[in-house]
C-alpha positions in Angstrom: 7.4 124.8 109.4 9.4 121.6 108.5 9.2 119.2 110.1 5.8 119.1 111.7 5.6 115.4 112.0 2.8 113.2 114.0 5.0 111.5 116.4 8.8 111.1 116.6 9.6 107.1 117.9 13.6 107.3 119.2 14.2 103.9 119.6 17.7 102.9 121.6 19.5 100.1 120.7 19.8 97.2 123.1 22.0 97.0 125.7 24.1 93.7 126.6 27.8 92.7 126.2 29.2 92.2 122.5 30.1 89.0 121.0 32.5 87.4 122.9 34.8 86.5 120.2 36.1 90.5 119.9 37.9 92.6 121.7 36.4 95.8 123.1 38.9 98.2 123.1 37.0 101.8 122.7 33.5 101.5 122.6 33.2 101.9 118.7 35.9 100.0 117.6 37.0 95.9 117.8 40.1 94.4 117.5 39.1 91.2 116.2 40.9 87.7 117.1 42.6 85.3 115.2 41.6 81.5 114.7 44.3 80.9 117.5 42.2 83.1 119.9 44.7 86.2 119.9 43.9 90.1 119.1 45.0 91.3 115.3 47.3 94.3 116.4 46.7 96.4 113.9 48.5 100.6 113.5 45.3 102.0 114.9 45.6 100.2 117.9 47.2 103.3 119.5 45.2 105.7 117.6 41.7 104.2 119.5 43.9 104.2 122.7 45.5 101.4 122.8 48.9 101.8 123.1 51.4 98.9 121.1 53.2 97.5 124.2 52.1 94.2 126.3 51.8 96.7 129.6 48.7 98.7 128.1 47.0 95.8 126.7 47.4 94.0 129.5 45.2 96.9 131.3 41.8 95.8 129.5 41.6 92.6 131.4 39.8 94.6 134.4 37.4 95.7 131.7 35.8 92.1 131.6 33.1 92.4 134.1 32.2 96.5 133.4 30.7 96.3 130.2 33.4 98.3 128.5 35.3 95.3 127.4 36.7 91.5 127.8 39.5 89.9 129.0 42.4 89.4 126.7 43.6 85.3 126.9 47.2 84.6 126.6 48.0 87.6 124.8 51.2 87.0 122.4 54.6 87.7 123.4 55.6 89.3 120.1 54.2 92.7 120.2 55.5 95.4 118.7 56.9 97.9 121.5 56.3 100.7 119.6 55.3 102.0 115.9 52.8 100.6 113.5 53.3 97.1 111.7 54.9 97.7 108.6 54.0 94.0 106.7 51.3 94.2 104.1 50.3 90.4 105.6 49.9 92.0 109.1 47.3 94.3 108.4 43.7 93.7 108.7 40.0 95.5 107.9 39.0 98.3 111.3 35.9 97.3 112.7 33.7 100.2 113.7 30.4 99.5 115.9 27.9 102.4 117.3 25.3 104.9 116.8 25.8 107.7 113.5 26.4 111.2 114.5 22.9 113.2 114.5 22.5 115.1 110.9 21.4 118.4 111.6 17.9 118.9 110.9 16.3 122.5 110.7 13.6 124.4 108.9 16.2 125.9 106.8 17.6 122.9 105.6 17.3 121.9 102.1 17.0 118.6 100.7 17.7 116.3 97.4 14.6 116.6 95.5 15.8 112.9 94.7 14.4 110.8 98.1 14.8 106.7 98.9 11.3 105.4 99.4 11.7 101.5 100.7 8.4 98.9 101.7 6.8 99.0 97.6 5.4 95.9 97.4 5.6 93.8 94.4 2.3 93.8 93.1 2.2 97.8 93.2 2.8 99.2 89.3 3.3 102.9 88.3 0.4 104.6 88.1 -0.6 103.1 91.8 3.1 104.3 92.9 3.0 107.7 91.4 -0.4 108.2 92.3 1.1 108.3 96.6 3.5 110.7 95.5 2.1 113.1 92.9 -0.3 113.9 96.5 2.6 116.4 97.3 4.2 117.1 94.2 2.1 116.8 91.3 5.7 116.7 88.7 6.8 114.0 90.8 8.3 111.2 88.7 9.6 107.2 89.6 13.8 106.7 89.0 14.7 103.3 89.1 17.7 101.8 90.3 20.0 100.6 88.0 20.1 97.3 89.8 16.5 97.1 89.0 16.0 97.5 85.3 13.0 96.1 85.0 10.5 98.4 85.6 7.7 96.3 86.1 8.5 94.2 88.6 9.3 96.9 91.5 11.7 94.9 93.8 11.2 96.5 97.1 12.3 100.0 96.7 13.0 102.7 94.5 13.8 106.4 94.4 11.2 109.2 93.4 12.1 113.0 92.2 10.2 116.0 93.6 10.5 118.9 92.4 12.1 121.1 94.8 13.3 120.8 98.4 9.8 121.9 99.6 7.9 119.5 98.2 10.0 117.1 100.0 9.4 119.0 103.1 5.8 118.6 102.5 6.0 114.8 102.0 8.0 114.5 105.0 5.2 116.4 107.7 2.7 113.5 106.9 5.4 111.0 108.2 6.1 109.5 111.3 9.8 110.1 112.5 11.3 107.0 113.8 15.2 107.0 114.9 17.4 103.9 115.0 21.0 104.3 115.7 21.2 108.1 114.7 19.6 107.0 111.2 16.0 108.4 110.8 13.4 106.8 108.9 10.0 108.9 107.8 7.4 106.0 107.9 4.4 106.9 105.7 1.1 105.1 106.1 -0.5 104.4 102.5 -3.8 102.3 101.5 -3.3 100.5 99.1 -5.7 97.8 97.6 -7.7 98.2 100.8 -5.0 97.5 103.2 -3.0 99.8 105.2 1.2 99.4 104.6 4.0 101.2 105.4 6.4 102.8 103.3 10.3 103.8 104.0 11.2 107.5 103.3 14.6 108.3 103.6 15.7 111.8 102.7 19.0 113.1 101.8 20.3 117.0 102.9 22.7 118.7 100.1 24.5 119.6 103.5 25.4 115.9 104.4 27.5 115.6 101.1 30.3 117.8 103.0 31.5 117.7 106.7 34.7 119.2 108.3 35.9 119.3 111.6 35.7 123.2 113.0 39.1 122.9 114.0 40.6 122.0 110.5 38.9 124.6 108.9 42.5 126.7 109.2 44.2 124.0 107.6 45.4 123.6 104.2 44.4 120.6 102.1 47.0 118.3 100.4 45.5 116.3 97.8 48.3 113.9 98.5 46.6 112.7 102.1 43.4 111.7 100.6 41.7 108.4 100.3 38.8 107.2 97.9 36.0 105.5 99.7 33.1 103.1 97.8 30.3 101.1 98.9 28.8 103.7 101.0 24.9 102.7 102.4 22.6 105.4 101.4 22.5 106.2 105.3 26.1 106.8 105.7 26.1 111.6 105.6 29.3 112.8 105.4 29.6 113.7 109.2 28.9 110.4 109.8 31.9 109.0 108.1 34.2 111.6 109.5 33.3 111.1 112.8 34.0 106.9 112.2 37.2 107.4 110.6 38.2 110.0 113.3 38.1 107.7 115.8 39.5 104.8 114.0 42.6 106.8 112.3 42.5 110.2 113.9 43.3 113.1 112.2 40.4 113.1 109.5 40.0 116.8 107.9 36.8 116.6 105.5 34.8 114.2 103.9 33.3 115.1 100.6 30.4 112.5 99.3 30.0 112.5 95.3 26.2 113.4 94.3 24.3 113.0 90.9 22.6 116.0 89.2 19.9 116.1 92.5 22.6 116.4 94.6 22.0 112.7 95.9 24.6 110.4 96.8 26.1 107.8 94.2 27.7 105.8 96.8 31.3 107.1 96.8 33.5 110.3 98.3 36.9 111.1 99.4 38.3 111.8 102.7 41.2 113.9 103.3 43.5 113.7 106.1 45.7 115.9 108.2 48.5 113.8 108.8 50.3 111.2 106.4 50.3 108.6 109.2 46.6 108.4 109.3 46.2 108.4 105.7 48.8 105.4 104.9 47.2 103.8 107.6 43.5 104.1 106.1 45.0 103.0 102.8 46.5 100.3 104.5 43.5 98.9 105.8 41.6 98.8 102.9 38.3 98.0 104.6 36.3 99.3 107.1 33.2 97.2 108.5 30.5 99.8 109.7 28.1 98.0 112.2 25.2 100.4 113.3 21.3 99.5 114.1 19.8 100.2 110.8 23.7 99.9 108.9 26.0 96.7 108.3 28.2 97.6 105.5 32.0 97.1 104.4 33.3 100.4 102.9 36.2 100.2 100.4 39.4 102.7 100.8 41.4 103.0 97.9 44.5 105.9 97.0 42.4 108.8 95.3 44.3 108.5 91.7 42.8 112.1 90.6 44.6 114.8 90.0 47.8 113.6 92.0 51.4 114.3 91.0 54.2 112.0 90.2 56.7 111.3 93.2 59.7 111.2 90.9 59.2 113.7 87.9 56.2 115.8 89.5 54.0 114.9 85.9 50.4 116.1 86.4 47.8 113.8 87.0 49.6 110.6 87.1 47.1 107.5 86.7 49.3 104.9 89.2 50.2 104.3 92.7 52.1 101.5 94.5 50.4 100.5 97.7 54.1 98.9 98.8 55.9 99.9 102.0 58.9 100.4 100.4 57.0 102.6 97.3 54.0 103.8 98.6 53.8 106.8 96.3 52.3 108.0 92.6 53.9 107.7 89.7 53.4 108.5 86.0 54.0 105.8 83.6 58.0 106.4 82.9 58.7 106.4 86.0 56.8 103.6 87.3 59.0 101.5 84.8 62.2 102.9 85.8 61.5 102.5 89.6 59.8 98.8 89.2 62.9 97.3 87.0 64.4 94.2 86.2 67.1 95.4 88.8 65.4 95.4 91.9 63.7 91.7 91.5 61.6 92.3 94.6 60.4 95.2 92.9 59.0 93.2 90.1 56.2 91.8 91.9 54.9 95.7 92.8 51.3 95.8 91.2 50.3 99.1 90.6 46.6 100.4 91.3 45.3 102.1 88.4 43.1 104.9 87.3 41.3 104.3 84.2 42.5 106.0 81.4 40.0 109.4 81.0 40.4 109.0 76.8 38.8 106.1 77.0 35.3 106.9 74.8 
């Protein structure tokens, strides 16, 4: 049976008020301040239930002694009364602070035979490395991180193959299950050169490359409502990720994370979204800060220039989009220089985001 470990540690984070220079506004969000001591008011103010008028903010200044949030000082007199901001200038990074949604764990799951393993100490070389591992799976090899290219000089971590999803479940029964922040780490006790140390097992389950909400399972995709995301932390499953950008821009449909050849994450997936609203708004904020116990990482959000149609001629697979208000669309070549001419001087300035071209050798 999987997992059969020795002792499962849950560890809760701290509680205690939050830095006093944001704004607690839901739980898992912050509106952070400007340098002149007022809130950014950002479009998914409303959307973490904040409403864009002085009368609902003002209705968070009880919150300052509950522990659900902090007074708001001489809030600025030129809010928005209703809609999003529309200015480019206006818009800043979505802050998101909290526990990660719990990964289903069964004895039917199945796992990456490709496994994080964090805590190798310098002075440890191959043989001493693969002789831990090759304990459960005698095929089991060392991948390095292309970060680290020099093999013999282990910087700290490293990834190791297995050969199948039950080998995996084997090294993880003689671990110790400790969870931080909905993250779980499988500590495994070594001896190494006569001492006892610790090493960092971090699995990954083919199922957390794919998450969908049950209720959008009825709901058609459009490739035109969905966002590329990079920089993910090794940690970050994809019902993770849709539950954070749920909450931040509402409406999220699925997340899909990109995997290698062991169905491990590379660090990058796409999101799609229900509504166009919440998409432009996610593309709009370019940046997401992710804050968790074992997690502090900025995620990128980029349009997802793959397979999209031009807005003006309906080309296939157009490589450009124009992340301006006024634009805000794909375009093929032609008609990016027809739209973005010498006529329209404001125009000129438009910098298109580009895919690279897919001839390139």
């Amino acid at each position: 049976m999987f997992p059969s470990q020795r002792n499962t540690i849950q560890q809760l984070p701290p509680h205690g008020n939050q830095l006093l220079s944001t704004i607690s506004v839901n739980p898992q969000i912050e509106l952070y301040t400007s340098s002149r001591g007022h809130p950014q008011y950002d479009p998914w103010q409303q959307l973490a239930g904040l409403h864009q008028s002085s009368a609902n903010l003002y209705q968070y200044q009880e919150l300052q002694n509950t522990g659900q949030g902090f007074a708001i000082p001489n809030a600025p007199q030129n809010l928005h009364p209703t809609g999003p901001y529309k200015s480019m200038s206006e818009l800043q990074s979505a802050h998101w602070r909290g526990d990660f949604e719990k990964r289903d764990i069964c004895d039917s799951s199945e796992f990456s035979k490709k496994i994080f393993v964090g805590g190798i100490s310098r002075t440890m070389n191959d043989s001493e490395i693969l002789a831990i591992f090759k304990q459960y799976d005698q095929n089991a090899f060392i991948e390095w991180p292309e970060t680290r290219p020099n093999h013999k000089t282990p910087k700290g971590y490293l990834h190791i193959v297995l050969s199948s999803s039950d080998s995996v479940k084997k090294l993880l029964s003689f671990c110790d299950l400790v969870i931080e922040g909905g993250c779980e780490t499988y500590n495994l006790i070594i001896e190494s050169r006569s001492k006892n140390k610790q090493l960092q097992v971090i699995p990954w389950l083919i199922s957390d490359s794919y998450y969908t909400f049950s209720a959008s399972k009825s709901i058609t995709k459009n490739l035109k409502f969905t966002v590329f995301i990079g920089a993910l932390h090794g940690r970050m499953h994809a019902k993770a990720i849709a539950h954070i950008f749920n909450s931040i821009f509402v409406d999220v449909l699925d997340v899909t994370i990109d995997v290698d050849k062991y169905n491990y994450p590379t660090g990058s997936g796409r999101i799609s979204f229900v509504k166009k609203e919440s998409y432009r708004n996610a593309i709009n904020a370019k940046f997401v800060q992710i804050e968790s116990k074992k997690v502090s990482k900025r995620i990128q959000i980029e349009p997802c220039i793959d397979g999209q149609k031009c807005s003006s001629c309906s080309e296939e697979d157009v490589p450009n989009f124009c992340r301006e208000p006024g634009c805000f669309d794909y375009y093929c070549n032609h008609c990016w220089l027809l739209r973005h001419t010498p006529s329209n001087g404001a125009q000129l300035e438009h910098k298109p985001i580009r895919r690279k071209s897919k001839n390139k050798a």
